[in-house]
Each structure stands twice: as structure tokens, then as C-alpha cells.
C-alpha positions in Angstrom: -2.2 -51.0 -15.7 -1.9 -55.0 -15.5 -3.5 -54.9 -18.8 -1.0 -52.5 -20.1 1.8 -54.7 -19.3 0.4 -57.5 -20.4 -0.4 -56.5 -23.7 3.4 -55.2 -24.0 4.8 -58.7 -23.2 2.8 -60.7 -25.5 3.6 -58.0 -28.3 7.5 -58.6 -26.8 6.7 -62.4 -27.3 5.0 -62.5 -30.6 8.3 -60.5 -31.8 10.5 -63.4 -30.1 8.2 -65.9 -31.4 8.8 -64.3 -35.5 12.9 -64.4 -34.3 12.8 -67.9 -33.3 10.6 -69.1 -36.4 12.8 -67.1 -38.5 16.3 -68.3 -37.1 14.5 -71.8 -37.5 14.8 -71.8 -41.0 11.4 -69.7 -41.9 11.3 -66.9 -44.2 8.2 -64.5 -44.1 8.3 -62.8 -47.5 11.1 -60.5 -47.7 11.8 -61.0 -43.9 14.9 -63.9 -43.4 17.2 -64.4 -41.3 19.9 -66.9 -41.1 19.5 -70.2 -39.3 21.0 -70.6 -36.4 19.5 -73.5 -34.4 20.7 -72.2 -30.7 19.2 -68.7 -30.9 15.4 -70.4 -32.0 16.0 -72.3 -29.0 16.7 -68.8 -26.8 14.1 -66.9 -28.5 11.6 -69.7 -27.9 12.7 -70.0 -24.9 11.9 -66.2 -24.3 8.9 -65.9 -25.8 7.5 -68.7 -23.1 8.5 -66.6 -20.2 6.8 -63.7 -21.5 3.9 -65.2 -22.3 4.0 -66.8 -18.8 4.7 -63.4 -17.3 1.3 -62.0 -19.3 -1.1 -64.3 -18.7 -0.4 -63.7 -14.9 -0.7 -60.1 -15.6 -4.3 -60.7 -17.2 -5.3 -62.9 -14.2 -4.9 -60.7 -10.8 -3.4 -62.8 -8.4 -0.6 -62.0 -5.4 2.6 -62.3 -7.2 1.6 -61.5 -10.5 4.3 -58.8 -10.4 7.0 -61.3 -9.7 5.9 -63.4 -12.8 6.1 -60.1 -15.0 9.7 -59.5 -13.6 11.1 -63.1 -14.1 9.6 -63.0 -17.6 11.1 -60.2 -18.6 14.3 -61.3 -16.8 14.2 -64.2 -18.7 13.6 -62.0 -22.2 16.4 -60.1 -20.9 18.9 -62.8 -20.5 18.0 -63.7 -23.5 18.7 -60.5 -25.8 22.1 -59.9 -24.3 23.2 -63.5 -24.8 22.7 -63.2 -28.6 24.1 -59.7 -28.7 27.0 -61.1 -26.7 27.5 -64.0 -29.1 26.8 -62.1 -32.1 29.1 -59.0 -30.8 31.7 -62.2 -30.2 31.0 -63.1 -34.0 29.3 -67.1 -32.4 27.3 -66.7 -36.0 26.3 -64.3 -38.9 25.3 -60.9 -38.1 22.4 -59.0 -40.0 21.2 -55.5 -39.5 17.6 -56.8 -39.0 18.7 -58.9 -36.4 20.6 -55.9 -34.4 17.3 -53.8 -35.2 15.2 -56.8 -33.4 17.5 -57.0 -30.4 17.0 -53.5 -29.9 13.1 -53.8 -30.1 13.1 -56.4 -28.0 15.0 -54.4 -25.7 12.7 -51.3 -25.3 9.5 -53.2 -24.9 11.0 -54.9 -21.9 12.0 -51.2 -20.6 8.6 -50.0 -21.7 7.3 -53.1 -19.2 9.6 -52.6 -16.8 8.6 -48.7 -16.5 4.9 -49.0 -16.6 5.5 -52.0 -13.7 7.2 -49.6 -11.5 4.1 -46.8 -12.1 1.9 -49.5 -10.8 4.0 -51.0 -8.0 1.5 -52.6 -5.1 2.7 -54.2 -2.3 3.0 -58.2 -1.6 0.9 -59.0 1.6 2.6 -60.8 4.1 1.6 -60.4 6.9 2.6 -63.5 8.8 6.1 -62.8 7.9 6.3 -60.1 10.2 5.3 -62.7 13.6 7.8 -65.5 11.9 11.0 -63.7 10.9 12.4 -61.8 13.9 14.7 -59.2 11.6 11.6 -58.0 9.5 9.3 -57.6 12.5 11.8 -55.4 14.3 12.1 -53.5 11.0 8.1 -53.2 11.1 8.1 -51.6 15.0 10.5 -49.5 13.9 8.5 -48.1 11.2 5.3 -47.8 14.0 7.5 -46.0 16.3 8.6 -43.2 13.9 6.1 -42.7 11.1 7.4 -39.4 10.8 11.0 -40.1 10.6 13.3 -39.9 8.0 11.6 -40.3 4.4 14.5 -42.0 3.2 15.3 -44.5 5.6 11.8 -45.3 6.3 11.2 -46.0 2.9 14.7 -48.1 3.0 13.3 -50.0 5.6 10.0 -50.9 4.0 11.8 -52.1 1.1 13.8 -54.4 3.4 10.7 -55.5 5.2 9.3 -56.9 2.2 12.7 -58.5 0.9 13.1 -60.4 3.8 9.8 -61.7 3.8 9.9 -62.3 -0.1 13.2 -64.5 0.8 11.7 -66.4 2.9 8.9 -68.7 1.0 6.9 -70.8 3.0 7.2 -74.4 1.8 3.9 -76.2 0.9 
């Protein structure tokens, strides 16, 4: 599935990549868009991230899924800031340019969905001995395995926000 995801964020990049060339000043064939200097900058800007974000999804590592996420973030910030400006009417609007944004858009759901059929836990297990609040949250979750589904699962996800909060300093 990393493969997946990563192949949908460099196709997400390459299509911030034509944005930013094109609101550079480029024109490819019948494909232009007006020049505006602050949106290359974004979309360059974007397209970094993402590409950032998939090459840690093609090299397995720990927090690859935390790289995907901030990449895609990033992208995110990114595509609402020029609909924002545009919407706001901060320079020229073009239907190609709406039609983009709204690309953009879908491949970062279509990445966020396939990341979230392929979720896999963070190790970290010496945050459990070092932070008090998580390791209570932990024997809670040995005492009642069985409990309720919803809590317990609650609980987990706290577990591992707490421990993702805390980042040991090297």
C-alpha cells in the first residue's frame, strides 16, 4: 500500500510542479496560465513536500506515515490558500486553475483514504516506562481487554498521542 500512496503523491506533485511552472510564466502548448509569482512559490513549495512525503513512502522506515501526512498537509495548506486568495479576487481567476485546485484536492483525499486502509502502529515502547499518563493508559488496557470497544480503542489512540508528543531529543 506504501507504494500506492506514494505513487499518488508524486502524481499530486508532478501536477503542482506543471502549476508552479505554469504560474512562473511557462506555457505548455495550449495550457497557460497567468503569472503570478506568489502561487509558483506555493505550488513549488507543495510539490517539495509531496515529494518528500513519497520518497519516505517508497523507503519503509518508522514514521514514514507521519512524512506522508505532513506532505500532504503541506499540499493542503497550499490548495486552500490560493482558492482563498483567488475566492478573495488576490489575482486573476481561470477555470483551469479552479479545475487544478480541485485535482489537487482529490488526490490528497485519495492519499489520505488509502493511508487510513493501511494504518500501522508507531512503536514506542519506551514511552510507556518514561511518560507516567500513557503507561497508566497502557495497564488499563491489560486489565480490561474485553472492555468497552470504544473506549478501549479511545485509549489506544491516546496512548500513542502522548508518546508521539513527546519526541526524544537527540
Amino acid at each position: 500500500m506504501g507504494n500506492v500512496i506514494g505513487s499518488v503523491m508524486l502524481a499530486n506533485a508532478l501536477l503542482f510542479v506543471f502549476g508552479a511552472l505554469q504560474h512562473a510564466g511557462f506555457a505548455f502548448g495550449s495550457f497557460q496560465e497567468p503569472r503570478i509569482v506568489p502561487a509558483a512559490i506555493v505550488e513549488g513549495l507543495c510539490a517539495l513536500a509531496l515529494v518528500w512525503g513519497a520518497a519516505a513512502m517508497f523507503t519503509p522506515r518508522i514514521h514514514w506515515g507521519r512524512a506522508a501526512l505532513v506532505g500532504n498537509l503541506v499540499a493542503i495548506g497550499g490548495v486552500l490558500l490560493g482558492m482563498v486568495a483567488l475566492a478573495l479576487g488576490a489575482g486573476p481567476r481561470t477555470a483551469s486553475n479552479d479545475l487544478y485546485h480541485r485535482i489537487m484536492l482529490v488526490l490528497i483525499g485519495i492519499d489520505r483514504y488509502c493511508s487510513r486502509a493501511s494504518v500501522h502502529p508507531i512503536p514506542a515502547p519506551s514511552c510507556y516506562r518514561t511518560l507516567p499518563v500513557a503507561g497508566a493508559i497502557r495497564r488499563t488496557l491489560l486489565a480490561s481487554p474485553n472492555g468497552n470497544p470504544a473506549l478501549t480503542s479511545w485509549m489506544k489512540r491516546s496512548a500513542v498521542a502522548l508518546c508521539l508528543m513527546r519526541s526524544p531529543s537527540k
